[in-house]
C-alpha positions in Angstrom: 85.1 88.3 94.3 85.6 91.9 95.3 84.8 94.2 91.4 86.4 97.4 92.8 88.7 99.0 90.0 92.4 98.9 91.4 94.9 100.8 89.6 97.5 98.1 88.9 100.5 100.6 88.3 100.6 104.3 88.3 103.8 106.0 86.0 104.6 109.7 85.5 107.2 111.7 82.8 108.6 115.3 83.0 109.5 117.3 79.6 113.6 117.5 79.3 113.1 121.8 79.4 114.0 122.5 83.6 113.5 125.8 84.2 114.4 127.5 87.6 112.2 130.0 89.1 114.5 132.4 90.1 115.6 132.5 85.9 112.0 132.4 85.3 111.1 135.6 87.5 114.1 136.7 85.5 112.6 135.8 82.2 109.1 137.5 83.4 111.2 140.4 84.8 113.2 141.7 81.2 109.6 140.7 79.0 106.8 142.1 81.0 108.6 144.8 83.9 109.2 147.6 81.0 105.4 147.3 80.0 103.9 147.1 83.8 104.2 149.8 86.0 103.1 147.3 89.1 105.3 144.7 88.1 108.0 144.9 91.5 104.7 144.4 93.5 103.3 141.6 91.8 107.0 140.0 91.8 106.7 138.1 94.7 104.5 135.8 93.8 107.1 133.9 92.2 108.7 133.2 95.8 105.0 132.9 97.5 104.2 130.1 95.3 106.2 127.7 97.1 108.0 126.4 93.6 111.5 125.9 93.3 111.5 124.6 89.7 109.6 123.0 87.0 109.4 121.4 83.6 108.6 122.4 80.0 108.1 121.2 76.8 110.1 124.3 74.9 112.7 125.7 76.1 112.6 129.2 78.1 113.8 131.1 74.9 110.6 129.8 72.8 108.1 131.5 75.0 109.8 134.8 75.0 108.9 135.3 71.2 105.1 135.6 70.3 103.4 132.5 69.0 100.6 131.7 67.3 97.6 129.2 67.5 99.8 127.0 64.7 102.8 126.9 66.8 101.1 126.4 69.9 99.2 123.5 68.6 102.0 121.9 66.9 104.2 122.3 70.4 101.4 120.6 72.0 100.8 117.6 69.7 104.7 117.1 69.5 104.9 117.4 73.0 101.9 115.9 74.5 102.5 112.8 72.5 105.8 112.3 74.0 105.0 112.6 77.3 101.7 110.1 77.2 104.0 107.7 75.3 107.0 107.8 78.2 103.9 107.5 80.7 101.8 104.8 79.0 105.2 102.7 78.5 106.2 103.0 81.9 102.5 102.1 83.2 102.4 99.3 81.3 105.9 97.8 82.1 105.1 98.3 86.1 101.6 96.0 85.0 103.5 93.9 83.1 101.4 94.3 80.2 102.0 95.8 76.8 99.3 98.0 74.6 98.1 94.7 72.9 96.5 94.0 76.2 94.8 97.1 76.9 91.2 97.6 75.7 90.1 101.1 76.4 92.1 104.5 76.9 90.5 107.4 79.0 92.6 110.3 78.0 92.4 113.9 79.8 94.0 116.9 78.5 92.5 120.7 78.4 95.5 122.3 77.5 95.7 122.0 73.7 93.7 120.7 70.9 93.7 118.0 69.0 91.7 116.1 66.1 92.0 113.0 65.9 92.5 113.1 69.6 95.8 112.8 71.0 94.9 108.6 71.8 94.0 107.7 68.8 97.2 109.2 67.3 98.9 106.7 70.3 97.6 103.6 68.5 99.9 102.6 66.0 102.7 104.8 67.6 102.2 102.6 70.4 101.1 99.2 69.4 97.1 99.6 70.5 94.9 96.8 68.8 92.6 99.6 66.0 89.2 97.9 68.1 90.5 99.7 71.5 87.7 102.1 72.8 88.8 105.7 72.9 87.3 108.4 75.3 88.8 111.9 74.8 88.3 114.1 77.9 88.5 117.9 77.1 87.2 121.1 79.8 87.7 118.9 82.9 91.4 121.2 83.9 93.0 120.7 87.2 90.0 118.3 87.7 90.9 116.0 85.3 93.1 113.8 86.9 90.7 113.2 89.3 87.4 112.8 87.2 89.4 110.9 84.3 90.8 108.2 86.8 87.1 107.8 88.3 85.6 107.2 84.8 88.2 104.8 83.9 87.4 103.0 87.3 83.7 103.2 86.1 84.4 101.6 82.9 86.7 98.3 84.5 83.9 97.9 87.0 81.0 97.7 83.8 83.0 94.9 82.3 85.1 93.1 85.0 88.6 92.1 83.1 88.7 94.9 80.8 91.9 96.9 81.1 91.5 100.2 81.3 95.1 102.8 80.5 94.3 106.6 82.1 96.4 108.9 80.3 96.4 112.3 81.6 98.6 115.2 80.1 98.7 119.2 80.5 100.9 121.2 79.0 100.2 124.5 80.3 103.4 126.6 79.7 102.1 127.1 76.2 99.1 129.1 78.0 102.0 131.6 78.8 101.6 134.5 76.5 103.8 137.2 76.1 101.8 140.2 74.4 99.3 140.7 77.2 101.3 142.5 79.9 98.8 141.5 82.6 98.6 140.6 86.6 97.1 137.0 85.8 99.6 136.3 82.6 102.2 137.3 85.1 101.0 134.8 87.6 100.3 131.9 85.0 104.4 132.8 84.1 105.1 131.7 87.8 102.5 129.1 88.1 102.6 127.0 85.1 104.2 123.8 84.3 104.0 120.6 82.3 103.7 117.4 82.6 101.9 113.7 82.1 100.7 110.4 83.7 99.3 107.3 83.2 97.4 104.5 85.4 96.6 100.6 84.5 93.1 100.3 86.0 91.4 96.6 86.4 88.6 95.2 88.6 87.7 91.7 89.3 90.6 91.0 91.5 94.3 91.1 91.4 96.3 93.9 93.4 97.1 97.6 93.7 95.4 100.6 95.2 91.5 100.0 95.5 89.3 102.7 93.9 86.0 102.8 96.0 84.6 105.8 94.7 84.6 108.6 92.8 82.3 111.5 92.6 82.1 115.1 91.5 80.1 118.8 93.1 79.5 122.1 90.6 78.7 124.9 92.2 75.9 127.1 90.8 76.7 130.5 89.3 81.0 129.6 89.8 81.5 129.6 85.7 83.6 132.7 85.7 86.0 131.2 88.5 88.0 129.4 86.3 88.9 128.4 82.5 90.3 129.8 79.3 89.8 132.7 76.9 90.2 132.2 73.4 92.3 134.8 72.1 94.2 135.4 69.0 97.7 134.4 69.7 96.3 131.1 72.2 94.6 130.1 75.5 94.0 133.3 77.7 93.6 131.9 81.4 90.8 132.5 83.9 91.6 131.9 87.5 90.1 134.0 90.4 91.6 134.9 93.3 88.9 133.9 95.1 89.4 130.5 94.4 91.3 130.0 98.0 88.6 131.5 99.9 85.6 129.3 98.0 87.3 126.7 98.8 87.3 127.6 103.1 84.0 128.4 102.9 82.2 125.5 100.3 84.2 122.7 100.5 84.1 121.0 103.8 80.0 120.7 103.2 80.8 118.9 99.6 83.5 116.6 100.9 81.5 115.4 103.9 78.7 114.5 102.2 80.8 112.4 99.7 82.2 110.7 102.5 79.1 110.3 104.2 77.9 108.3 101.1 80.6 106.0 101.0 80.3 105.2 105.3 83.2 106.7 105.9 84.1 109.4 108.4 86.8 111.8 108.1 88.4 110.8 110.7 88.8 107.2 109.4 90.7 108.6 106.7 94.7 107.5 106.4 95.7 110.0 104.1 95.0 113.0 101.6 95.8 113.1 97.6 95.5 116.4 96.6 96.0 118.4 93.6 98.9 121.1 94.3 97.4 124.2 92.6 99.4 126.3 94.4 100.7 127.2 98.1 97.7 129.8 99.1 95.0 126.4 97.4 96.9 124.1 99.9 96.9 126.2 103.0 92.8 126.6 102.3 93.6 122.6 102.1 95.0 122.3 104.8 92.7 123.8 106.7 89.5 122.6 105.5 90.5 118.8 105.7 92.1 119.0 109.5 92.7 117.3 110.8 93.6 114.5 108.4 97.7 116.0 107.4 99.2 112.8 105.6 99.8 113.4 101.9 99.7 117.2 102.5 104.3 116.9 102.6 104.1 114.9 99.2 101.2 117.6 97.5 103.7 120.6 98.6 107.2 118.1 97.3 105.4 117.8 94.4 104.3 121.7 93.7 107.9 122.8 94.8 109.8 120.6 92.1 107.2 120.6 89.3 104.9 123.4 89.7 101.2 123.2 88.9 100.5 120.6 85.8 96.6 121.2 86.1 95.2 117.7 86.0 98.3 115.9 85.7 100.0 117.0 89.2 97.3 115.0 91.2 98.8 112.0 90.1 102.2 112.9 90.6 101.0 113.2 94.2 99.3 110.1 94.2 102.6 107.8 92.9 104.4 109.7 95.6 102.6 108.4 98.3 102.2 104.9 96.6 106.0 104.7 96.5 106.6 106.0 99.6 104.7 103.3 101.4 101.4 105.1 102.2 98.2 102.6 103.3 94.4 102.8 104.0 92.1 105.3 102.7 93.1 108.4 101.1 90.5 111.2 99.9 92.0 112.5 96.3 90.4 115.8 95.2 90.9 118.4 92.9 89.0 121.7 91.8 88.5 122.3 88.3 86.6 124.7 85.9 82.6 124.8 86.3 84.1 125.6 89.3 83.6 121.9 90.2 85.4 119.8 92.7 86.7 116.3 92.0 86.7 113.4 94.7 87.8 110.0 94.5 88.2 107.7 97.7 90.5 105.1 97.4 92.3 102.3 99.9 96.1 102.3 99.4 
């Protein structure tokens, strides 16, 4: 019997706040412009990021007034919480399960903190049995999807039967800080979005999308390319604008090699999964992985109308192409903090 984990449904929620980039450049215009004398040249990257709208968990008025770590946190817990339920519930009801049925929860999130860990607050809310097995992922960012999905896979494979639920959420407008008229607080105000997902996983037969393999490169010396600050008033992001050119000029090695160890060639490949960081991160994409395309049009689709999640959007991508048909094997990636890239192979 084949044991590869296979995710038996795949579910993703959206936060009710919708906020429109054009009011958001607006919103970025009236708080930061007075403070910034560069502001009109750093502007357009509201336009250049390809994003026509996206989705929070406050509404637009809540990040124009300074906040605090205890309002932060208690945005995220509220919010988070929310979201993973609407995803899990959605998962589930696709499998045709409910949370009695589900023995272990991989659950990714590097946008907020929590103790107890946002799962284990999901247990009685939800339904879980109290013996389910827990594993909290925090420091993983836009890699998280990718990573978190492999490790549940890992864990269904160790003990064919067990379901696995992969919750993954990122709520990373509440990195958006006001007090720090900045270029890169400027650009998380046009970047930033939130957002959740969830994914039964099984092995030891059944149907759904097979997960071959999953695997994972850091790059020496790359720690400064990526992550957060702590600062008084919240999360101070780290992102280098670099990133696009690392990603020409390291990736192609990394992502042959995992290929290599699975058999597969590139050119074999059906598809691509890929997490939408932003439009410059999928042109370097685009290029690197040519000249496998499909997957690239549901990556963009997905960055246009919900901006970057961090390790949430790559699964977005991935029910996307699920729904719209998509078959054979897909390379999913994504390039998170360490500065480390994330790869999973899968056959759709």
């Amino acid at each position: 019997m084949d044991q590869s984990p296979r995710l038996v449904s795949v579910a993703t929620a959206l936060p009710p706040h919708r906020l429109d980039q054009h009011d958001t450049l607006a919103a970025a215009r009236a708080v930061f412009g007075p403070r910034m004398r560069d502001f009109d040249r750093l502007a357009p990257v509201f336009a250049n990021t390809g994003i026509e709208s996206r989705h929070a968990v406050m509404p637009m008025e809540w990040y124009l007034e300074p906040r605090g770590w205890p309002e932060r946190t208690a945005a995220f817990r509220d919010g988070a919480l929310a979201l993973l339920e609407e995803a899990a519930g959605k998962a589930l009801a696709r499998a045709g399960m409910r949370p009695q049925d589900v023995d272990a929860i991989v659950c990714a999130s590097t946008t907020g903190i929590a103790t107890p860990s946002l799962e284990a607050m999901l247990l009685e809310r939800m339904g879980f049995r109290p013996e389910t097995m827990r594993v909290p992922l925090f420091g993983f960012g836009c890699a998280g999807g990718v990573l978190g999905l492999g490790l549940a896979g890992m864990l269904a494979r160790a003990v064919p039967g067990m379901t696995v639920l992969f919750l993954v959420v990122e709520l990373c407008t509440l990195a958006c800080r006001t007090g720090e008229a900045t270029p890169t607080n400027v650009v998380a105000s046009a970047l930033f979005a939130d957002g959740a997902a969830a994914a039964v996983v099984r092995a030891g037969g059944g149907s759904g999308p097979r997960l071959i393999a999953s695997g994972e490169h850091t790059w020496p010396d790359t720690r400064d390319v990526m992550g957060w600050r702590v600062e008084d008033d919240g999360f101070g992001v780290i992102f280098s604008q670099d990133i696009p050119d690392l990603i020409r000029t390291r990736l192609g090695p990394v992502v042959e090699r995992f290929l290599d160890g699975q058999g597969v060639a590139r050119g074999d490949l059906a598809g691509l999964v890929c997490h939408p960081g932003g439009a410059k991160v999928l042109h370097a994409l685009e290029e690197v992985l040519a000249p496998v395309s499909d997957g690239l049009e549901d990556a963009w689709a997905v960055l246009r109308d919900c901006g970057n999640m961090s390790a949430a959007s790559v699964m977005f991508v991935l029910e996307r192409r699920i729904a719209g048909g998509a078959k054979g094997p897909h390379l999913m990636s994504a390039l998170g903090p360490g500065f480390t890239a994330a790869l999973a192979l899968l056959e759709l």
